[in-house]
FINUPA-504210 format. One line per 10 residues: their letters; for each residue x, y, z of N, C-alpha, C, CB. Coordinates in steps of 0.2 Angstrom, whole numbers. Glycine has a CB too. Layout:
% FINUPA-504210
a	X/Y/Z/X/Y/Z/X/Y/Z/X/Y/Z | ...
% end
This chain:
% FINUPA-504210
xxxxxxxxxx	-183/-80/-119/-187/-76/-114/-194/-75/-117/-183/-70/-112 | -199/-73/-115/-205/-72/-116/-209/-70/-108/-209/-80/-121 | -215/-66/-112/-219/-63/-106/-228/-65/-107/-218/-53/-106 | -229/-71/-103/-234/-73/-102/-241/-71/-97/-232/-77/-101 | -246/-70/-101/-251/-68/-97/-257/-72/-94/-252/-63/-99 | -261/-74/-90/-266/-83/-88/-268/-77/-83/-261/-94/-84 | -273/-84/-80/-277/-83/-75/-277/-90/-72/-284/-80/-77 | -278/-88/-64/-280/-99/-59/-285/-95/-57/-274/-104/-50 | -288/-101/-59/-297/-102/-54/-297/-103/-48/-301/-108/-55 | -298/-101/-43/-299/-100/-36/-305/-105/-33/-300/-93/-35
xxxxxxxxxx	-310/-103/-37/-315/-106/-35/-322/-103/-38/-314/-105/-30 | -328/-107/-35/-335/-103/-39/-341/-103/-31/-339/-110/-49 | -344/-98/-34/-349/-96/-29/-356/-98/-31/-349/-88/-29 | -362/-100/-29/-366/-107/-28/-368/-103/-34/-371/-110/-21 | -368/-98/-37/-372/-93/-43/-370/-97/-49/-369/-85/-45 | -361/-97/-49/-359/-100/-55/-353/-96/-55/-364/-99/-61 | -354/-89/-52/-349/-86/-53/-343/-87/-51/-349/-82/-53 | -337/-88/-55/-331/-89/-54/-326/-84/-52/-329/-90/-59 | -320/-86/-49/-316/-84/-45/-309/-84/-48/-317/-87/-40 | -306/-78/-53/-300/-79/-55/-295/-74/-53/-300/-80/-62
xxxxxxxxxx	-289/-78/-52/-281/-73/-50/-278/-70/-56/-275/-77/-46 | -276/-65/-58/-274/-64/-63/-266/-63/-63/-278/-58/-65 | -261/-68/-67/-254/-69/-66/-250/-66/-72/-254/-76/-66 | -244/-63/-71/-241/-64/-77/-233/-65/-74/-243/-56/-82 | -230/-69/-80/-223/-72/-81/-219/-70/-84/-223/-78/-83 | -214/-67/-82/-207/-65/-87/-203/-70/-86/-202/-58/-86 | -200/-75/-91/-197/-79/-91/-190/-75/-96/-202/-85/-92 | -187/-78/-92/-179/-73/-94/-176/-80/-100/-170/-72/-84 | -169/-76/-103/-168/-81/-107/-161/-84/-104/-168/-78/-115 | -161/-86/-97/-156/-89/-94/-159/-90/-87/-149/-86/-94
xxxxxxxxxx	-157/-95/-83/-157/-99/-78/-158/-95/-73/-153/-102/-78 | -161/-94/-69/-157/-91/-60/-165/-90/-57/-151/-80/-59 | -167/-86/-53/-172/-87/-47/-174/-86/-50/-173/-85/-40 | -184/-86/-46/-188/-83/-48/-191/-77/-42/-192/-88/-51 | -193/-73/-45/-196/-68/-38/-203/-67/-39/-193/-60/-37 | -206/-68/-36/-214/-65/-35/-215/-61/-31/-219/-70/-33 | -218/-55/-35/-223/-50/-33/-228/-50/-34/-224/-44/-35 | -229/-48/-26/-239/-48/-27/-242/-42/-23/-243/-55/-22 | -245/-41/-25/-250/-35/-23/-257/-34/-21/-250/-32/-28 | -261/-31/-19/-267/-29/-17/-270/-36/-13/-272/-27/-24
xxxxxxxxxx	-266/-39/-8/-270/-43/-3/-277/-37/2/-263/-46/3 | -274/-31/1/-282/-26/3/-285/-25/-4/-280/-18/7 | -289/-23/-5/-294/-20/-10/-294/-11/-11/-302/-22/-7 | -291/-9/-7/-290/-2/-8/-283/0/-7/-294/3/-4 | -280/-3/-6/-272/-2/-8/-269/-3/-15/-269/-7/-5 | -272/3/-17/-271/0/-26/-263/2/-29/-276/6/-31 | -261/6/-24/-255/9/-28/-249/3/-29/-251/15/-22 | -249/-4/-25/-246/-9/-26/-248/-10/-34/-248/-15/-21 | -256/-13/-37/-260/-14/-41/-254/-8/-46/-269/-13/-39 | -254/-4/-45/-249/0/-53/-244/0/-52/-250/7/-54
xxxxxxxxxx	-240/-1/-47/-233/-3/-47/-233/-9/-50/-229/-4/-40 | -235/-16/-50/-233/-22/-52/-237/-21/-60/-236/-28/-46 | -242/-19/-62/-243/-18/-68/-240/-13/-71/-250/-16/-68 | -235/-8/-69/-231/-5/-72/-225/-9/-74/-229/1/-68 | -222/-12/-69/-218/-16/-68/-218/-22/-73/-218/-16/-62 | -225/-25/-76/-225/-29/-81/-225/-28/-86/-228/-32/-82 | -226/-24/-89/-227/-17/-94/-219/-17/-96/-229/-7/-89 | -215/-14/-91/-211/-11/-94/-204/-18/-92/-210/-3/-91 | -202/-20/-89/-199/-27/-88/-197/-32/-95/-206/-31/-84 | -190/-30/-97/-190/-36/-103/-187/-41/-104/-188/-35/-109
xxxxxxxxxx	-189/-47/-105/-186/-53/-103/-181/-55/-105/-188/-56/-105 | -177/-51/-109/-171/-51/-110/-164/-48/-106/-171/-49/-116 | -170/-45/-103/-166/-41/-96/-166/-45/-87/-170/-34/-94 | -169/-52/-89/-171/-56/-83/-167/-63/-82/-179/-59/-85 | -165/-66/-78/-159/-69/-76/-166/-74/-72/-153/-64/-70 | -168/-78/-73/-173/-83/-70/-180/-81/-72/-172/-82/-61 | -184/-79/-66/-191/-77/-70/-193/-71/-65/-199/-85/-70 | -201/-67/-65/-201/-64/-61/-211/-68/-62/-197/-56/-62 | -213/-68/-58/-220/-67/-57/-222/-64/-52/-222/-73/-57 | -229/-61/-58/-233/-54/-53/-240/-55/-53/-231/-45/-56
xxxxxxxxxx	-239/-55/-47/-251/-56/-46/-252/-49/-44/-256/-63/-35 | -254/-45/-47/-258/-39/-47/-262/-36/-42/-261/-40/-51 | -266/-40/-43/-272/-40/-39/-275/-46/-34/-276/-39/-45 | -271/-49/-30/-273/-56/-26/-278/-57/-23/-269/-58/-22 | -283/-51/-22/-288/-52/-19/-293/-47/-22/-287/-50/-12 | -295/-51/-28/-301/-47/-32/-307/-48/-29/-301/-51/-39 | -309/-49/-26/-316/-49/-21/-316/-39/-17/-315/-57/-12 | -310/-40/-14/-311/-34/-10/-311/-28/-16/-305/-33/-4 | -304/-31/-22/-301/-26/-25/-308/-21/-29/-296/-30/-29 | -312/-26/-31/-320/-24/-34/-322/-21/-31/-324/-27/-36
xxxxxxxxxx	-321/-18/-25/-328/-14/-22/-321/-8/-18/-335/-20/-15 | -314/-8/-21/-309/-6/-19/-312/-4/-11/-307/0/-24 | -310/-8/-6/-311/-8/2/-306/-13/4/-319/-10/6 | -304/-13/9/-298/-15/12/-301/-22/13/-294/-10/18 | -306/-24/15/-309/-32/15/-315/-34/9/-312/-34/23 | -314/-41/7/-322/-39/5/-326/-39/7/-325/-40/2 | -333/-40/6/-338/-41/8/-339/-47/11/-341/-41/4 | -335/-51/10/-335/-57/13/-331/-58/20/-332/-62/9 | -325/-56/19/-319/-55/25/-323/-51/31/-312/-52/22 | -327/-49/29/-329/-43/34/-335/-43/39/-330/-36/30
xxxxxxxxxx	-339/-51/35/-344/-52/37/-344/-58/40/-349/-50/33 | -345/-59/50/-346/-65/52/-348/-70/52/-346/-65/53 | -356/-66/48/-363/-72/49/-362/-75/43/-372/-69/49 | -358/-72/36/-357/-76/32/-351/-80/33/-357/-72/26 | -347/-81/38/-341/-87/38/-336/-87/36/-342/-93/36 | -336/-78/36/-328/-73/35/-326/-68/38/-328/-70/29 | -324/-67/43/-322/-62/48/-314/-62/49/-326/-64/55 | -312/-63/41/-302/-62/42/-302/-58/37/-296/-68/41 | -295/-56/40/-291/-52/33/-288/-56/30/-285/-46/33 | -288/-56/23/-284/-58/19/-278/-63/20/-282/-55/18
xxxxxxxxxx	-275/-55/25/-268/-57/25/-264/-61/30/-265/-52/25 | -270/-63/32/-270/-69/40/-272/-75/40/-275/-66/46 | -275/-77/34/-276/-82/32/-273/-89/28/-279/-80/30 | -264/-85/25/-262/-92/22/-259/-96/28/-256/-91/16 | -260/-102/24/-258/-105/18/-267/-105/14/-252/-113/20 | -270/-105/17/-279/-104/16/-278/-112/15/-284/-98/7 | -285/-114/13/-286/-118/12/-293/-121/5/-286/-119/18 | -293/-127/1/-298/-125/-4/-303/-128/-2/-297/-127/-10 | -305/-130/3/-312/-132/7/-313/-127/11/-311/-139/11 | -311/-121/12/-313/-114/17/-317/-109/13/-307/-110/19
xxxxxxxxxx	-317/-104/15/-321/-99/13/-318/-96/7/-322/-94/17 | -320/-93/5/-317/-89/-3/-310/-86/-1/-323/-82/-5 | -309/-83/3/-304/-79/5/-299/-84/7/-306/-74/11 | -300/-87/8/-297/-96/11/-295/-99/4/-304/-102/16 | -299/-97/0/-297/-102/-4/-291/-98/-11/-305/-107/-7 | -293/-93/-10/-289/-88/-14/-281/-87/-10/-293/-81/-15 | -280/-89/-5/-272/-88/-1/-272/-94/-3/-270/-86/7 | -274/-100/-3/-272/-108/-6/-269/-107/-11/-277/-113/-6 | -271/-104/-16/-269/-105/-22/-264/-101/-23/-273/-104/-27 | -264/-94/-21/-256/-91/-22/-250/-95/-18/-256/-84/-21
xxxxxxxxxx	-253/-98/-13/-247/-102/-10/-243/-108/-12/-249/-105/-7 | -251/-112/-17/-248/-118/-18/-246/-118/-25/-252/-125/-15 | -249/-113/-30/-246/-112/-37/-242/-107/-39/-250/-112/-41 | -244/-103/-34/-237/-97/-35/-231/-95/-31/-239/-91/-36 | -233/-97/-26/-227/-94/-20/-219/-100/-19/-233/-93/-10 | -227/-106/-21/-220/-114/-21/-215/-113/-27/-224/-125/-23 | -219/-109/-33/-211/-108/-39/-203/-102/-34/-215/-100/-49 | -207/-97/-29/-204/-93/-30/-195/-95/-24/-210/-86/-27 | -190/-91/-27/-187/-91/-21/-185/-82/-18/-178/-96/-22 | -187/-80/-20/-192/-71/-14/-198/-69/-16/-188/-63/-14
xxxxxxxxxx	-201/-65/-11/-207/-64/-13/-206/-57/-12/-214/-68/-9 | -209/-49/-14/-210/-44/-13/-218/-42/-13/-206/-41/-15 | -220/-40/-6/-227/-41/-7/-227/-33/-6/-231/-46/-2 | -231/-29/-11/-232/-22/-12/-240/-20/-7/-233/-22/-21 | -238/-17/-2/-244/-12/2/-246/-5/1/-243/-11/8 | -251/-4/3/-248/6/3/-255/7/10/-250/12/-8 | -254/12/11/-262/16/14/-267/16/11/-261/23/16 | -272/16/14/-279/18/10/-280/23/10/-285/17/12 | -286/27/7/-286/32/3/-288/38/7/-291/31/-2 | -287/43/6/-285/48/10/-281/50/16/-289/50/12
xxxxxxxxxx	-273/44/15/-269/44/20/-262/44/15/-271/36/26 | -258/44/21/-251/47/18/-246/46/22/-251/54/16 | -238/43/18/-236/40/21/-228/41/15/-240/33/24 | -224/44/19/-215/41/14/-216/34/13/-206/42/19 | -212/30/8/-214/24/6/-206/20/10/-216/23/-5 | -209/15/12/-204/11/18/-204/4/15/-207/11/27 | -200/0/18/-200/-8/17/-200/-11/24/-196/-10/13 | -204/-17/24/-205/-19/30/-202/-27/28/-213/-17/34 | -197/-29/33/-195/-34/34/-196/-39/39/-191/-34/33 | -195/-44/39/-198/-50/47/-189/-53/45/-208/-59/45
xxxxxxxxxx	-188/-53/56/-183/-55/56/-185/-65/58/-179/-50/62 | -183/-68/55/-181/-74/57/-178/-77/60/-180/-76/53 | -177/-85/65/-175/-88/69/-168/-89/62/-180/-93/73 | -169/-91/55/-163/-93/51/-159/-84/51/-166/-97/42 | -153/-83/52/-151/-78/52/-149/-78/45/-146/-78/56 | -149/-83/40/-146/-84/33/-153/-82/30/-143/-93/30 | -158/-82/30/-166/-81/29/-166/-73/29/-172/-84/37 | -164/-70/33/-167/-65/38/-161/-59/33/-165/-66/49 | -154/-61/32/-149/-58/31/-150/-58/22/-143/-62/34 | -153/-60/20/-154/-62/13/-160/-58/13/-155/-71/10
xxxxxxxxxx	-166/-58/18/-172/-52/17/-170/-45/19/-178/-54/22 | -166/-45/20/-162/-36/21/-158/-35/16/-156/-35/28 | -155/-39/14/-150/-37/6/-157/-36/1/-144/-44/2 | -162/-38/-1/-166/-37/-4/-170/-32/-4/-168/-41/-4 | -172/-30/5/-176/-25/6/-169/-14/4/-179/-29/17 | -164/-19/2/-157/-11/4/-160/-10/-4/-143/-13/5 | -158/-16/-9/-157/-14/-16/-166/-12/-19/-153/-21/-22 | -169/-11/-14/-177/-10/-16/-178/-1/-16/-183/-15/-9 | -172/-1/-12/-172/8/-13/-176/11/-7/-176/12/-23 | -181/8/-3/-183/13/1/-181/15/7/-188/13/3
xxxxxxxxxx	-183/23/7/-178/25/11/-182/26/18/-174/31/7 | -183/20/22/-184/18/28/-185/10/27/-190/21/32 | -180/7/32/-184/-1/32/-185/-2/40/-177/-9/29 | -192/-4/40/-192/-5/47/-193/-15/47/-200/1/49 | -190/-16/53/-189/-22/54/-191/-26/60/-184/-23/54 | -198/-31/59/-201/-35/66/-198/-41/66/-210/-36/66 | -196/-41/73/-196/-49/75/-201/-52/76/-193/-50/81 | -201/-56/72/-208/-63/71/-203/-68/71/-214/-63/63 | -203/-70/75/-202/-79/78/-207/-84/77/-203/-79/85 | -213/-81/80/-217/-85/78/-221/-89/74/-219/-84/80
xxxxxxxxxx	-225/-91/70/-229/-94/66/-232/-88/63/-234/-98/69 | -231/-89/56/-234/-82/53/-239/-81/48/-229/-79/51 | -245/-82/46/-249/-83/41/-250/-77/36/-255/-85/43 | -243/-79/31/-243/-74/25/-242/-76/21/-240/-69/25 | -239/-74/13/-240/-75/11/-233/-81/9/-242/-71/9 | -229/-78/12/-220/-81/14/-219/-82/20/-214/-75/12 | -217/-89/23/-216/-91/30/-211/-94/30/-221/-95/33 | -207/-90/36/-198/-94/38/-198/-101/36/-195/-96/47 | -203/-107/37/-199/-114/35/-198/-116/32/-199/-118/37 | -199/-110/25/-198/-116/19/-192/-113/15/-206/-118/13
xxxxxxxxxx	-189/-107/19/-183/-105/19/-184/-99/9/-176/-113/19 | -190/-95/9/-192/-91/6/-192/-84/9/-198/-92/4 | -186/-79/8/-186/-72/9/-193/-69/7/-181/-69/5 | -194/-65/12/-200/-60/10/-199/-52/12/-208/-62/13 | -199/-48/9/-200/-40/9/-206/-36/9/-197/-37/3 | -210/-33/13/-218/-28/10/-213/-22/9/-226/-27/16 | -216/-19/2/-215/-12/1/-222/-10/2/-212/-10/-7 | -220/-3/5/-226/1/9/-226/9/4/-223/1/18 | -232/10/-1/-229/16/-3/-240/18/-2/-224/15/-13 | -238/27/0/-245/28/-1/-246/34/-5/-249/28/5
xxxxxxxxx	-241/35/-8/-242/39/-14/-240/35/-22/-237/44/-12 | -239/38/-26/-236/33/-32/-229/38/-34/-243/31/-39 | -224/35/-30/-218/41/-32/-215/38/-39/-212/43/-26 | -216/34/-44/-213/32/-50/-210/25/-48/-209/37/-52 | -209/22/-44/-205/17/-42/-210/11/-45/-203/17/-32 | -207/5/-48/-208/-1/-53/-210/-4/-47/-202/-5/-57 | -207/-6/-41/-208/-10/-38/-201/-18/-39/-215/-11/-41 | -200/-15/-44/-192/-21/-45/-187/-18/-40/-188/-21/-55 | -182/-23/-41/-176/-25/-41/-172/-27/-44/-175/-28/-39
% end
């Protein structure tokens, strides 16, 4: 086992400047799933950003059964001016008027924000078989920490995202029916569980499972 740390290039801005996701890998020293955590699809939702950096920190690969991979920070644009979009997502005239989090699978011929959900999609989310994506409130708000789950048309899907969301410890799971087409980070048809932990305090919780 071993604990790897990289960056994916996302992309570059006509300046020169570049665009990177910052990844890290626990790779266990035996076989079984992998789980990706991800965090900060807002820019002021930081409290995700220290759970999953706590949670790599302290995490030992000899205590890992598959792998775990954690993006930290997935939306470094907003996360830099710590605001829930960035300067981009927020502005129409520039050829960005989404959140984030409404955007996958993005795309790498779109806008920046577009092209940063493409890449956690098609290089990190295709290793995973669950994702827990970490939220919280913005700043000067407050909230007991909950997990939110999406019910699925696959009942095997849906029933495997509730056992994940029980052993995650919080103590409220609230649960939407989404049927429909869903642009997130984890979508029913490719049969990937997904959990959001919702914390807007930092009560000590890793963020694991």
């Amino acid at each position: 086992g071993e604990k790897v740390r990289g960056k994916l290039l996302a992309g570059e801005f006509s300046t020169g400047t570049e665009v990177y996701l910052p990844f890290i890998i626990i790779n266990g020293k035996e076989d079984g799933n992998t789980v990706w955590v991800n965090a900060c699809v807002h820019g002021n939702e930081l409290n995700g950003t220290l759970a999953a950096q706590k949670l790599a920190r302290e995490i030992d690969p000899k205590d890992v059964r598959g792998a775990v991979i954690i993006t930290p920070i997935c939306n470094p644009l907003a996360y830099r001016e710590k605001k829930r979009l960035s300067f981009l997502e927020g502005n129409a005239g520039m050829g960005e008027s989404s959140n984030m989090g409404e955007v996958f699978p993005g795309r790498m011929d779109g806008t920046m924000t577009e092209k940063l959900a493409y890449v956690l999609f098609c290089e990190i989310k295709r290793l995973a078989t669950a994702v827990v994506d970490l939220h919280c409130w913005g700043f000067g708000q407050d909230s007991k920490p909950y997990t939110v789950i999406k019910k699925y048309p696959d009942e095997k899907i849906s029933q495997e995202i509730l056992n994940i969301a029980k052993v995650f410890g919080s103590p409220m799971i609230c649960t939407l029916d989404m049927t429909q087409k869903l642009n997130e980070p984890c979508g029913q048809a490719d049969g990937c569980p997904l959990c959001a932990g919702q914390y807007s305090k930092f009560y000590g919780r890793d963020g694991s499972f």
